[in-house]
Every structure is written in structure tokens, then in C-alpha cells.
N, C-alpha and C positions, 0 to 999 in steps of 0.2 A: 646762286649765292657765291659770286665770282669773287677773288679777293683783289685789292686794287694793286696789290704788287704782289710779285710771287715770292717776297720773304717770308710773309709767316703761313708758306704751306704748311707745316706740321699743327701749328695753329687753325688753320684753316681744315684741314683731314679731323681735329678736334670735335668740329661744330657740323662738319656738313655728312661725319658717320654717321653722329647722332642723327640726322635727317633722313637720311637713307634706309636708317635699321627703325625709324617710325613709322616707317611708309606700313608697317603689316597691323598697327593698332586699328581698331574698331574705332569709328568715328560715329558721333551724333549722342552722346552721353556730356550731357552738362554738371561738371563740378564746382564749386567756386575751393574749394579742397577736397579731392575724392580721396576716398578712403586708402591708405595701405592695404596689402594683402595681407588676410588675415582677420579682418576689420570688420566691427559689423557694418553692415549698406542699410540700415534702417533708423529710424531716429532712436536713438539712446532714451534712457529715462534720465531726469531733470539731476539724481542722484549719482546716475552711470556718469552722467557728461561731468558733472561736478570733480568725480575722483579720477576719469581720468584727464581735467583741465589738471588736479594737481598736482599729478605723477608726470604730466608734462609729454600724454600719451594719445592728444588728440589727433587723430590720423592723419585729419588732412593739415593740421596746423593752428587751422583756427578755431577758437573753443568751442566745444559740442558737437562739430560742426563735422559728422562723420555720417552724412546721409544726402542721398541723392538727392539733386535738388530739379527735378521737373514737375510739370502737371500732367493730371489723368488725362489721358486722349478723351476719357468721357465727361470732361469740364468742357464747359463751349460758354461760362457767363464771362460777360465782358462791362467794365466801366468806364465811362469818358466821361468827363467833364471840363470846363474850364481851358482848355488847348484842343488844336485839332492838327490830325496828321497829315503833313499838307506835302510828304514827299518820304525818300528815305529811299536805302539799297537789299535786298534781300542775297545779295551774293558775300556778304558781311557776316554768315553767319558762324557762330563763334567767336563775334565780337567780344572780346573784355574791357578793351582801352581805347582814344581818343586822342589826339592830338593835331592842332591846328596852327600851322606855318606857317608865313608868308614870305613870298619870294617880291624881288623887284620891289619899283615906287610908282606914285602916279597912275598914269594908266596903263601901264604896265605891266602892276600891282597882280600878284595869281597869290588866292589862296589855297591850300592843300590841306585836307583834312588826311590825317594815316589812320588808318585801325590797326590794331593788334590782335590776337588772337589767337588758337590754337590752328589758325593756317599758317601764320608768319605776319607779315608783314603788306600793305595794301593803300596805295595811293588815289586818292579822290579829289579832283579838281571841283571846288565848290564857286570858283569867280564868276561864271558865265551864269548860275542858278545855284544859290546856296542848297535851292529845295532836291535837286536830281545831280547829288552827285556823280563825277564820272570816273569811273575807274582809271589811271591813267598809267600805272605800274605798281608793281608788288616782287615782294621777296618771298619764295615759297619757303616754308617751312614746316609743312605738315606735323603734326604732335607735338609743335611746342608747346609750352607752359610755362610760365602762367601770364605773364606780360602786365598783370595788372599796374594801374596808375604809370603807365610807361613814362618816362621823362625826355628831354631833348634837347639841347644844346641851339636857341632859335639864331644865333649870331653863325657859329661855325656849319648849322645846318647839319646836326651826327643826332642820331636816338639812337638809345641805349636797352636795347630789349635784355630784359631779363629773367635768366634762364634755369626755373626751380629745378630740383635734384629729380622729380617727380615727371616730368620732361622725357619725351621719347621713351616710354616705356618704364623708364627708371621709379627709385621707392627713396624718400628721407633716408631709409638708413646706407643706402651707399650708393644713391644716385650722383652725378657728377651737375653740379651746379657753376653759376660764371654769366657773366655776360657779353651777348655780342654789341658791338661798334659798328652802327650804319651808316655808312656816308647816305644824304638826301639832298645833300648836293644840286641834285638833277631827280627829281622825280618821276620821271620816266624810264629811270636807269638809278634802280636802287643798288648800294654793293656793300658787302663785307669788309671793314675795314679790317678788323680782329674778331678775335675770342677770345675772352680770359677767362679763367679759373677763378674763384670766389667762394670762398667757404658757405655764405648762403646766396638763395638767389630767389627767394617770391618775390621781390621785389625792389626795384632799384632806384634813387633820388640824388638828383644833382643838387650839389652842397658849391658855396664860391662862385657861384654862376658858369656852372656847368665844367668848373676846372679841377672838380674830385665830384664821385660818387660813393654814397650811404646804401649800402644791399642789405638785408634783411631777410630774416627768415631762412624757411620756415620748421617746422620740428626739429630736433637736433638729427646727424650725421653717429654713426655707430660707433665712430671713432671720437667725439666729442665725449668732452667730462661727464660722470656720469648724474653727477648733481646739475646738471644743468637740465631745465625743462622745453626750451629751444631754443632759436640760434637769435645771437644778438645781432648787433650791425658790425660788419666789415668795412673799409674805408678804402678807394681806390682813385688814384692820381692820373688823373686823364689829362693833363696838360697836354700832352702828347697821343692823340688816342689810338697810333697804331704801335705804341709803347708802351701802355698801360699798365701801372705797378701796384699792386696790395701789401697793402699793409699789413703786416704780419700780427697785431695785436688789434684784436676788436674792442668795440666801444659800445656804449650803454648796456654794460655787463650789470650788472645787479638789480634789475630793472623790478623785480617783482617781491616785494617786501626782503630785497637785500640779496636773492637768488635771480641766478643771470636767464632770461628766458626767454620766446618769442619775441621780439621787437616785427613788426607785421609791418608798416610802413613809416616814411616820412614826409611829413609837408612843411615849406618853408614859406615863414607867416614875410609882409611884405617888407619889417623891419631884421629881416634874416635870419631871424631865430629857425632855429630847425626842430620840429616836436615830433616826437618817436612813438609812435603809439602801438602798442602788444599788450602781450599779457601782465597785469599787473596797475595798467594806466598810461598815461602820457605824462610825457617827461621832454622840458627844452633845452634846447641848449645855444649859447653863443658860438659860431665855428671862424669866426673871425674878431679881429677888436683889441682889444686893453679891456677888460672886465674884471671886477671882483668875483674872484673864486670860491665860495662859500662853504667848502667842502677844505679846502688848503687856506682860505680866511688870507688870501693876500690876493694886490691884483695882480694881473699874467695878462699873456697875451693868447686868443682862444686862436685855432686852429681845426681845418678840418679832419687831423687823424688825432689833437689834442684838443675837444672843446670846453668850454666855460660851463656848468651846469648854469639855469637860469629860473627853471620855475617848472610845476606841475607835480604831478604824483598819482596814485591811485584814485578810482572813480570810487564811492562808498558802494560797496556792497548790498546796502537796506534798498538802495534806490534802483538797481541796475539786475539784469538775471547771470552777472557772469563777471569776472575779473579781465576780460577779452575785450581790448579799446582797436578798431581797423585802422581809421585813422581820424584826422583831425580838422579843423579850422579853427583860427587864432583873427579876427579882425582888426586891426592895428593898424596904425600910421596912415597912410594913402588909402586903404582900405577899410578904414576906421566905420566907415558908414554904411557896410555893406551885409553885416546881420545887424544884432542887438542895437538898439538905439544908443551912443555912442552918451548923448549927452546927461543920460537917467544912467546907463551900465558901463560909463568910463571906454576908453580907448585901452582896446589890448584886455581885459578887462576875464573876459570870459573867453571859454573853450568851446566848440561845437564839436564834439564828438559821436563816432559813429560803434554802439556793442554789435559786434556781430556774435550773434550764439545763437544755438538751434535745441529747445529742449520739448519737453511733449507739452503741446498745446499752443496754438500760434499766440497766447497773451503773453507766455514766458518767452519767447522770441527776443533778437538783439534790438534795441530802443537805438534812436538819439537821444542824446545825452545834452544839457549843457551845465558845465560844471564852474563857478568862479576862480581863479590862481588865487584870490586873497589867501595870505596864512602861509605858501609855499615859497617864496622867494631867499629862501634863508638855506636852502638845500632839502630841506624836510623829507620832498620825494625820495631821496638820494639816502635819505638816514634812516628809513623806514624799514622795520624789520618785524617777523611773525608777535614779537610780543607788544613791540613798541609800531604800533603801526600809523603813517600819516594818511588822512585821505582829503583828497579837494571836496567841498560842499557842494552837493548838487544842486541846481537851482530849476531846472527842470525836466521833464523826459517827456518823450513823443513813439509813440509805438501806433504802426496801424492796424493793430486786433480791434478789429467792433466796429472800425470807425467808416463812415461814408466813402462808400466806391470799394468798399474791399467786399474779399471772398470769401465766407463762412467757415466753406468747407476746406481754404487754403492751409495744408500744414507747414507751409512754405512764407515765415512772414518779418525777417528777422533784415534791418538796416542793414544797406551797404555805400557805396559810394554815394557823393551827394556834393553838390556844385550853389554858389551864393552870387547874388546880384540882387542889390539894391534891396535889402531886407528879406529876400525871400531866397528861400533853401529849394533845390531840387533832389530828390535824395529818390536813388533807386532803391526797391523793398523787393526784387526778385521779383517772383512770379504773381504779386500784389502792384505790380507797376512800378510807377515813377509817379514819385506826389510832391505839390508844390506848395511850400508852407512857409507862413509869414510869422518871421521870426523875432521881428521889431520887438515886442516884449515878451521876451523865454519865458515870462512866467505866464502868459498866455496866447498858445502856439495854435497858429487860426490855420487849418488846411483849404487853401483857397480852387487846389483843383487835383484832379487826377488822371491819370493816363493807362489802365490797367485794360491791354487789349486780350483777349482769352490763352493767348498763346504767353504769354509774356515770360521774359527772363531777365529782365530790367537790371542789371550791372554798372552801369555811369551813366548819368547825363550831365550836358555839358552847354552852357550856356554861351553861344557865339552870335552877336549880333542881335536882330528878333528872333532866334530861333533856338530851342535846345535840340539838340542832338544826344539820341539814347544810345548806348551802345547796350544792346539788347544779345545775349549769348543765344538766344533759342531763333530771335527773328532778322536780326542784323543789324542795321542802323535805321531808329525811327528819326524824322525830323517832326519836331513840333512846335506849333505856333501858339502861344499864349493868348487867349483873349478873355484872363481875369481884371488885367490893368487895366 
């Protein structure tokens, strides 16, 4: 983990301690949030998780969500349907994240798939066989964390691994958070550009087209206000990214009926809205533009460390087992056709939201969500408080308890990441798989296949080409071919 100039040694001594003094943790424990010390390691009752979502005491961050997440070595059922695994990497394991590059033109043309993960960092050339990637370079990292939804900069060629408090040994309450700046330049020859400092860090999103980033998360820092329930987003100016600067005031503070709290990730829909999804709901916003400000009732111009509120709010309660939203998809503009059917459910229209929570019994487990913006665009989210509360309408939920291809005996079965192309969702369920469901009309959500091999730990899948690629924490990278179309 060389730096590319030897300016920012003391920068550089920052990130690569940390590496050093992780080399002595225990490896092969999957969390998607492991517990603080202290904490129980077992699933909470439906009650327990409830109060401590509200004290804002959830271990690992995400709500409930304070229980090991593998299967019994004495589980061996397995289900496929509808896709078959026609390739993948097993030296991936500990995969969380996914991203796919492209270098050159023509035929020239190389694609690069990276993983992230509690190794570091991991280069796969996928041009010559999409189906047998090939290792081609990597940055070691041993006991990072958490790298989830990694982001990347595809013009300047820099990802942005980000690096929770939780990281090399460390705990929320005074672990050292921030993110590193990878040059991938050269993919055979990964390097450190920097390391910065960031008050939170599960997870990082390029805002302006990769010329600021959105960090987020996760539980609050011991040093943090004490009314706060977790850490909102931080804003950082990577125009420069081996000069990278923060913001000293964070943003989407009041996010949870008017209390500032986990904000867990960010996706930026294709008309650039950016929607922040944590505890409390998902909430958009303009970070570029001339927009009316609904909240100041004049218009302004949004910016990425000042942006425009736009729309969203809390998910209803009656519908969902948690106030815990991961994150989101917004179909809009260019992408208008790519869930909901655009021309019955409008353009932009609706949310695809993913609950992640974990309470006893795999039916109370985190759902997809899809909830309508109607009713929100006036700030609502934004003015929403314990007695006056707003919330989005749900319009429908999808959870895989009961349903075909899943595991009975799984207590493991709560939404997590999930990827969209041409009506249909691929949405990882952990150790229940990766299931492919056609979304065409929310309010009747047709699961058209599944992929739940006995080992499973199913964290992202990612639709590239004919193939999705899982990025599986337990098995590494599955590649799968679809043959429901």
C-alpha cells in the first residue's frame, strides 16, 4: 500500500498502522454489522431491537442487526432455480462490494471488475471470459471494514474505500474512521493516493460526478452529541484527491422524525438527486442546480456540502418491521423503464427500498419496500417530528419468509443489497440467496428465480452484461447466468 508521492507520509503511517496492527484479528467471522464489545452475539427479541433502534444503541449500526450472520455447518439444503452458475472466483472471499471499470476503446477495450472486502482491495480482469475472472492485482488490506457499495471515480480512474470506525480491530465509540484514495490508474499496480480522516465512514458515495463525496455512518463516535442516535453524512472535496478536504458541518442531520441519526448509505438516481437512506427513512436531495428550497421557501442554488431538500421521508411503520431504510433506487429519467412500469407508476414516481433488520423469526426480517414520493415534495420529510409525523405510502413489500427456494430453518433472511435491469430486481437476502423478482407492477411482485447455494452469504449482486455477479461474503464471487428471459 505504497503512496504515490512521499508527501503524505504521516497520512500514509495513518492507514497502513492500521493494517499492520489488524494482521493479529481472527478471520472468517461474517458480519454485515458485528456487534460492539459488550453486545449480545445472538438475535435480540423483536422488543430488545426495537428499544435499542431507539436509544440509537444498535451495535453494529444497522437496526436489530446485532447477531451473527452465518449458517449451521449442519445445513447442506440448497436451491436453484431459473439462473445457473456458470463460473466465479473463490479467492474473493469476504467479498462485500463490486465494481466494474473500463479501460481503453475498441479492441483494446479491458474490463476490470474490483472487489472489496475485509482483504482490501482485488483486481479481476473479466475481457478475455467474463465467466473466469482473473486476478490481475490487489491492495492488501487485511481487517478492513466495511467497504460496502464502494464507489469510484470511472473518468479519473481513483475508488474510494471506506473505512468504518469498526476497522482493524477498532469499536464506534472511538475507532478512527476516513477514507482511502486509490489510484486504479493501472490495475496491475494498485496505489494509495491518501487517507483522510471522516467523522463517519460505513460507507462512502460520490456526489458532482465523483468531485465530492457523501460518508455516512455508522453508530455515533463517544465524542458525538449525546442526542444524536448515529452519524449522519459528512461531505468531502476531492477535486484534488491527494488534497482532500471535509467539511467541517455535516448534512442530513435531523433525518429521523427531526433527530439527527444513522444515515447508512447513498444512491444517486440518474437525474442526480442523491437519496440517503438510514434510520428513519430516505430523504432526497438536489446537490447541484437553481431549485426551490422548501424548507427556506426561496430558490438557491444546491451544492454538494449545501443541498436543496427534494423529496422522501419515512417508510410507514404498519408496513415494514423497523424504521431502518439500507438503501434505495429511484427510477427516473434515462432509467425511467428500468423497475415500475413507468407509464401506469409515472417516471421518478416511486422508491425501491431495501429494510434491513433482524428480529426473532425470519417473517419479521428486513423486506423490500416500495413506497410512492406523492405528498412529500413540499419538505414534509424534513418537518417531520415525534408528534407531527410524515410518512411515504407504501405501496408494496416483498420479504422472502415462506416463499419458494428459501430455507425454513434459515434465521438469517432480512433484504440487503439489490441491483435493477429492465424490470427485474436482483436483491441479495444473505444466507437465503440472491432472488430475481419482477417488479413491473409493485403491487404484484412475481419472483421469477433464485440462487440460494447451501453455503450462501449473498451481500450484492450486480448486473453486467448477460451475467450477474454476486458478491457473496461466505463464497466469494458467483457469476450467474439467467435463463428466466
Amino acid at each position: 500500500m505504497s503512496p504515490r508521492n512521499s508527501k503524505p507520509a504521516r497520512r500514509l503511517a495513518q492507514g497502513t498502522g492500521a493494517v499492520a496492527a489488524c494482521l493479529a484479528l481472527t478471520a472468517g467471522t461474517a458480519w454485515a454489522c458485528p456487534p460492539e464489545p459488550g453486545y449480545p452475539q445472538t438475535k435480540t427479541t423483536q422488543a430488545g431491537a426495537a428499544s435499542a433502534q431507539a436509544e440509537g444503541q444498535n451495535a453494529g449500526g444497522h437496526a436489530g442487526h446485532t447477531r451473527r450472520v452465518e449458517k449451521s455447518a449442519a445445513v447442506t439444503s440448497e436451491a436453484i432455480k431459473g439462473v445457473q452458475r456458470v463460473g466465479g472466483v473463490t479467492d474473493a472471499k469476504g467479498a462485500i462490494s463490486l465494481m466494474f471499470i473500463d479501460y481503453g476503446k475498441g479492441r483494446a477495450k479491458r474490463t476490470i471488475m474490483y472487489a472489496t472486502g475485509d482483504f482490501g482491495l482485488k483486481a479481476y480482469d473479466i475481457t478475455a471470459d467474463p465467466r473466469s475472472p482473473k486476478l490481475v492485482g490487489q491492495l492488501n488490506m487485511p481487517g478492513m471494514w466495511e467497504t460496502e457499495d464502494t464507489d469510484f471515480d470511472p473518468k479519473r480512474k481513483i475508488i474510494y474505500l471506506s473505512r468504518d470506525p469498526r476497522a482493524f480491530g477498532g469499536n464506534t465509540a472511538t475507532g478512527e474512521s476516513g477514507v482511502y484514495i486509490v489510484d486504479a490508474s493501472k490495475p496491475e499496480k494498485l496505489r494509495q493516493i491518501t487517507y483522510v480522516k471522516v467523522p463517519a465512514g460505513h460507507t462512502t458515495t460520490c456526489v458532482n460526478d465523483c468531485r465530492y463525496l457523501w460518508t455516512g455512518g455508522p453508530a455515533k463516535a463517544s465524542w458525538m452529541p449525546a442526542d444524536w442516535g448515529g452519524r449522519p453524512v459528512w461531505v468531502t472535496d476531492v477535486r484534488n484527491p491527494r488534497k482532500p478536504k471535509v467539511f467541517k458541518n455535516p448534512i442530513d442531520t435531523g433525518r429521523n422524525d427531526g433527530k439527527t441519526d444513522y444515515t447508512h448509505d447513498i444512491q444517486v438516481d440518474s437525474n442526480g438527486v442523491a437519496w440517503a437512506s438510514g434510520r428513519g427513512g430516505v430523504r432526497g436531495y438536489y446537490t447541484k442546480g437553481r431549485h426551490y428550497d422548501p424548507l427556506k421557501k426561496k430558490s438557491r442554488v444546491a451544492t454538494a456540502s449545501d443541498p436543496v431538500p427534494y423529496a422522501g421521508g419515512g417508510i410507514d411503520e404498519a408496513t415494514t418491521n423497523s424504521s431502518f431504510m439500507h438503501n434505495s433506487y429511484r427510477a427516473v429519467g434515462r432509467t425511467a423503464g428500468q423497475a415500475a412500469n413507468p407509464k401506469k407508476w409515472g417516471n421518478g414516481k416511486l422508491l425501491f427500498v431495501t429494510e434491513e433488520t433482524f428480529a426473532d423469526g425470519c417473517a419479521n426480517d428486513g423486506l423490500l419496500v416500495v413506497a410512492s414520493l406523492k405528498g412529500s415534495y413540499k419538505g414534509e420529510g424534513w418537518r417531520s417530528t415525534p408528534d407531527k409525523k410524515f410518512r411515504l405510502r407504501t405501496v408494496a413489500t416483498w420479504g422472502v419468509a415462506g416463499k419458494e427456494g428459501s430455507d425454513p430453518n434459515s434465521k438469517d433472511c432480512s433484504a440487503h443489497y439489490f441491483d435493477v435491469k429492465n424490470g427485474v430486481i436482483a436483491q441479495s437476502f444473505y444466507s437465503q440467496g440472491t432472488r430475481f423478482l419482477d417488479v413491473r407492477d409493485p403491487t404484484n411482485i412475481k419472483q421469477l428465480a433464485y440462487y440460494r447455494p447451501a453455503d450462501a452469504q449473498s451481500w450484492q449482486p450486480y448486473w453486467h452484461g448477460k451475467y450477474v455477479y454476486v458478491a457473496d461474503n461466505n463464497r466469494g464471487i458467483d457469476v450467474l447466468k439467467p435463463a428466466f428471459r
